[in-house]
N, C-alpha and C positions, 0 to 999 in steps of 0.2 A: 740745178747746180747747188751743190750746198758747200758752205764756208770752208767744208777738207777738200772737196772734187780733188782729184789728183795727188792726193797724199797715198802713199802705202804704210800701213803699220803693220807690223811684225811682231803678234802677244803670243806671250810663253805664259802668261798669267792662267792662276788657278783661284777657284773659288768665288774673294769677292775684292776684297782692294784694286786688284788688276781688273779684274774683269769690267767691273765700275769704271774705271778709267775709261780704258778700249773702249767701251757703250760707248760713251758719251764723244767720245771721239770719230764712231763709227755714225751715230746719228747728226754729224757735223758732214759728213760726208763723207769722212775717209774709208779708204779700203781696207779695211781690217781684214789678216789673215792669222786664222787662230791655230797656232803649231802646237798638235794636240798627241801624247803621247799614243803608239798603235794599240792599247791594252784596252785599255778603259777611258782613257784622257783625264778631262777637267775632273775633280772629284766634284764638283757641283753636279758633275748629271745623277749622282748616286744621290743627292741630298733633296730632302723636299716628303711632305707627307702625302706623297702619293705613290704607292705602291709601286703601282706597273708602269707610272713614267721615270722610275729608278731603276727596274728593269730593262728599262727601252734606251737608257742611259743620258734621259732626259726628264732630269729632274725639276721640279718647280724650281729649286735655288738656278739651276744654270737656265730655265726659260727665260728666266727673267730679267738677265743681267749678259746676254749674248747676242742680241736681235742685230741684221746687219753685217753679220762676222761671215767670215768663209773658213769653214777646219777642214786643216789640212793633219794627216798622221804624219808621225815623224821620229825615229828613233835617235835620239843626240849624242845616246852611246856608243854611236857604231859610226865609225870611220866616215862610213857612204852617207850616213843620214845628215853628218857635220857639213859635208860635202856639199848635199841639198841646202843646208840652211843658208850656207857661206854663199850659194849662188843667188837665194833670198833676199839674204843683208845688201848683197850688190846692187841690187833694184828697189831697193826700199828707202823710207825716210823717217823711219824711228823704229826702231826696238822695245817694245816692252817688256819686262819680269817681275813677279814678286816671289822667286826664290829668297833661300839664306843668303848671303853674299860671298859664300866660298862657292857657290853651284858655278856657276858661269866658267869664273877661271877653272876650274877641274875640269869643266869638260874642255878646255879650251877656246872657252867662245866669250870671255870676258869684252867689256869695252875695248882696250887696247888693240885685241886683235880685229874686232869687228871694225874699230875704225878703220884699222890698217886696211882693212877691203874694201871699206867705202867712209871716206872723210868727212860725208856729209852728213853722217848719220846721228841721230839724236838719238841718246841711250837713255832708258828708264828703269832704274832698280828703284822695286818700295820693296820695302823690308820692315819688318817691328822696329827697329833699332837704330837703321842705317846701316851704312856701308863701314864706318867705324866707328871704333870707340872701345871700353872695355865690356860692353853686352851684346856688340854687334852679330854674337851666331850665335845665342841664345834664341829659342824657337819663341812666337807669338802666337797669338790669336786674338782676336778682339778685346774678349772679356781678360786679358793679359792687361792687353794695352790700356783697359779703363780705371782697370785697378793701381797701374804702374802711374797712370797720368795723374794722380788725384781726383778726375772724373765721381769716382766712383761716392769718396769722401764728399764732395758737398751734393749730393742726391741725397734723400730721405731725409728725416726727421730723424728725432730721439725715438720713437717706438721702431725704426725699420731702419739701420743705417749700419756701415756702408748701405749701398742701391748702388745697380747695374742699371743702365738704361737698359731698355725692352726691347731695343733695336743694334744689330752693330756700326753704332755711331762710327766708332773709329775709322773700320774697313772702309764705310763710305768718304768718309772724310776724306783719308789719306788716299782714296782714288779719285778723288775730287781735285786734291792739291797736286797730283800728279799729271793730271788733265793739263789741270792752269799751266805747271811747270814745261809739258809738253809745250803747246800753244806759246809760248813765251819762247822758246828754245828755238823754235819754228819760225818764227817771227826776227830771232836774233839772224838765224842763219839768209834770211829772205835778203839783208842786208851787208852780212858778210861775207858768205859762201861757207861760214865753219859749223860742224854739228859738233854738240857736247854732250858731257854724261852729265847724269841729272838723279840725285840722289837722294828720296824722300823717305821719308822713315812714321810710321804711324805714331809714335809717340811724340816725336815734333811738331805732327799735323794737327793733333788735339788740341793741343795744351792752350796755344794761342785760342781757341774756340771759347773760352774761360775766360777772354776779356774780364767787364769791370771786377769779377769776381779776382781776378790774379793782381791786376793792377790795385785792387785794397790793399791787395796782401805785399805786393810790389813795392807800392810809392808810398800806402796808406800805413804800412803794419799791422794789418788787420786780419785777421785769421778768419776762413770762413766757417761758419754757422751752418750747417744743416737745417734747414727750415722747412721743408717737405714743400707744399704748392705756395708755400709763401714768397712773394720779388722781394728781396733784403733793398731796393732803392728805396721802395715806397708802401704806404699803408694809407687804406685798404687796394690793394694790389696782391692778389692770389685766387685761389679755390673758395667759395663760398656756398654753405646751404640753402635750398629754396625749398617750397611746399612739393614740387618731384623730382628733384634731384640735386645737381649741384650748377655753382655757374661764374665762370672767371670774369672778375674785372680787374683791371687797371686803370684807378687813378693817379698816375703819377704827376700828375701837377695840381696846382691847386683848385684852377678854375675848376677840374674833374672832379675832385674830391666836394667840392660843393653840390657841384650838379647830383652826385650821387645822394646826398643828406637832401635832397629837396624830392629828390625823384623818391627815395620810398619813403618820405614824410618823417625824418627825423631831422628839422632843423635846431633841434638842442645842441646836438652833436658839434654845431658848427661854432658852439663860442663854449662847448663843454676846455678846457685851456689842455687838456689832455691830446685834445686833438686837432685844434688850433693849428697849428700848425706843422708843416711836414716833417719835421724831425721829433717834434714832439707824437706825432702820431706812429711813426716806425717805434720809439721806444716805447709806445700804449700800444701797439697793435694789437697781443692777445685781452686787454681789455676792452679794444674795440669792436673786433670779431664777432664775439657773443650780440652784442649791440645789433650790430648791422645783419647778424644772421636772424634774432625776433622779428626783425620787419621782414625779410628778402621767406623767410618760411612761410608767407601770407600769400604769396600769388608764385603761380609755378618761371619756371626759368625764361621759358620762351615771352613771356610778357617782362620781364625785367631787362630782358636782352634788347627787345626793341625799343622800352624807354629808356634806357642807358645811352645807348649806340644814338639813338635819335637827339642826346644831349650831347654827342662828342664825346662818352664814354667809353674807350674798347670794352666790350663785352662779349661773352659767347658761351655756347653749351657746353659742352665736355664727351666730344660724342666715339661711339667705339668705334674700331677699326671701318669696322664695312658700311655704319653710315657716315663715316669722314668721307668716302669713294663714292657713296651716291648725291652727294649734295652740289644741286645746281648748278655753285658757285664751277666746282671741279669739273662737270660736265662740259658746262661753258670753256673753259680753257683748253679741253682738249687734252689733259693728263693722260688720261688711259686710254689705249688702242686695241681692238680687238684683231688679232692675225692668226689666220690657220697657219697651223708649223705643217701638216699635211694631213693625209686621209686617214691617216690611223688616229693620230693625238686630236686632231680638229681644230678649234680655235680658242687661242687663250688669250687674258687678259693683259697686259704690259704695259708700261711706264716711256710713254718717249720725252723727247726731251721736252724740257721745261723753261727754258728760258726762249723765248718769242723773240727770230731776228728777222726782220721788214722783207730783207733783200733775198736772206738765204734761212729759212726756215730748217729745222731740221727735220725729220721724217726717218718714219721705220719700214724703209726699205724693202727688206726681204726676214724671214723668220730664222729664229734661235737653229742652227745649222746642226742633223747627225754628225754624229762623230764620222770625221775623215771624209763628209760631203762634196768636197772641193778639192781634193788631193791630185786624183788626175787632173781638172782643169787648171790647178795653179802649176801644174811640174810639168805640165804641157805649153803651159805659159812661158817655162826657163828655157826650151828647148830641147827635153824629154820628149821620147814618142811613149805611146800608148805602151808600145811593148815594154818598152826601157819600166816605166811605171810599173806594169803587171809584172817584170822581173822583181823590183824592189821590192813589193808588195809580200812574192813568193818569199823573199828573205828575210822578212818580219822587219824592211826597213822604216816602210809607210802603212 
């Protein structure tokens, strides 16, 4: 039993904001049905640097970000395929989308009406922007939305600035927050018996992720600084050089910032008045820097790390992609899954979920689904026969 058993969702989501959501929803246990246009579908099966699983219309982006789903084809434009979905929404318990916010109503299939067929349903538009406003169907993308959030402005430094993060933070984000909003909605209705529309917008979802940094600027008046691996709380707190490579600490309190002047043998440091104390050391930082990178250049990272860390100092390596995914720590948790999608693609790597619950663990189920996979077994599910299906099919309904 996992935490959704008995839930149905209903995603129209493409790419990654939705899709994100759905996951994590679908590894909670719910029944995810993914209403996938008859052409092509999710444009995630075409994306990914693998050739022939873009070909196959299974791409690394949509491997990754689908496990658990059942796709179903579905054309929205055509009378009979509304028809289908409308008998979908009857049986379901959330709707998901991350269309623009005029899609829905044009086709007819807005909140309003979908409630009107089943009241208990919980509706989910993410959108760049939201559902209003004066930008609300101006088109997004991630790298839109980090430039629009400020995001983009406190990344890097004076030699590299604006910085895009290297990942799309947003999309995850705002499928994250639309998860939570799910879950919450679900939970309202467990009590009342009413479903509602739920309205996320990717530039909403950020912004708050900018805590202390916003609140300086909020409460404080303080305008942020681009500091590249520097933490603006505390110093020494960022990126540092060692004899092979580099390696972050954080001392943000005092006790820390002592341990660290004892561990690599500069106790001047510690009554130099420049560094004295914690506000005196944030306005000395790049005088300190130099300082603590002559000693830390003496012995390689990995011996720093462990006398740091064994003082109660956070410290750690800097390490790339693919040994972040080998190490122990991540092993041990159970992060990454390995599942054959089938005989031809074999077995790929994936992400299940990540937060650990006692009772109802989540778990990756079944693999990233062909397009239109499940079509006959969910329209056989409403009450369609076999035939009725292969008739739609003929029609380029499903």
């Amino acid at each position: 039993m996992g935490a959704l058993t008995g839930v149905r969702v209903i995603d129209l989501t493409n790419v990654l904001s939705g899709p994100f959501c759905t996951l994590h929803l679908a590894l909670l246990g719910a029944e995810v049905v993914k209403v996938e246009n008859p052409k092509a579908g999710d444009l995630a099966r075409v994306l990914g640097n693998v050739p022939r699983l873009n070909k196959a219309l299974m791409g690394t982006s949509f491997l990754a970000q689908n496990a658990n789903k059942k796709s179903v084809t579905l054309n929205l434009k055509a009378n009979e395929g509304k028809e289908v979905f409308e008998k979908l929404v009857a049986r379901a318990d959330v709707v998901v989308e991350n269309f623009r916010p005029d899609v829905m109503p044009r086709l007819g299939l807005g909140y309003p009406v979908l409630a009107g067929i089943n009241p208990r349903i919980v509706y989910c538009g993410i959108s760049g922007f939201g559902q209003t406003g004066p930008d609300a169907e101006k088109p997004a993308y991630d790298q839109i939305i980090q430039g629009l959030s400020g995001e983009m402005d406190v990344n890097g430094d004076e030699r590299l600035h604006p910085l895009r993060a290297g990942f799309p933070v947003c999309d995850t984000v705002g499928g994250l927050n639309a998860a939570f909003a799910i879950l919450a909605a679900l939970y309202h209705r467990e009590k009342t018996g009413e479903g509602q529309m739920i309205d996320v917008a990717l530039l909403d979802s950020i912004m708050p992720l900018m805590g202390w940094v916003a609140a300086n600027l909020l409460i404080g008046g303080q305008e942020p600084v681009a500091m590249g691996n520097d933490n603006f709380t505390a110093a020494p707190s960022g990126t540092f050089r060692t004899e092979d490579g580099h390696i972050n600490i954080a001392a943000n309190k005092q006790e820390q910032w002592e341990a660290v002047a004892e561990v690599i043998g500069a106790p001047e440091l510690l009554t130099d008045p420049r560094f004295r104390e914690r506000d005196e050391r944030r306005k000395n930082r790049n005088a300190l820097t130099p300082l603590l990178e002559e000693k830390l250049r003496k012995k390689p990272t990995a011996f720093w790390a462990g006398a740091l860390n064994a003082r109660d100092v956070p410290s750690g390596d800097i390490l790339s992609l693919k040994a972040a995914l080998a190490q122990p720590q991540v092993e041990h948790r159970q992060v990454l899954h390995e599942v054959k999608v089938d005989d031809e693609i074999g077995e790929v790597k994936i992400f299940g979920l990540t937060a650990r619950l006692s009772k109802t663990p989540g778990a990756i189920t079944s693999p990233p689904p062909r397009l239109g996979a499940h079509t006959e077994e969910v329209l056989v599910g409403l009450g369609y026969s076999r035939e009725d299906v292969a008739a739609l099919k003929e029609r380029g309904i499903v």
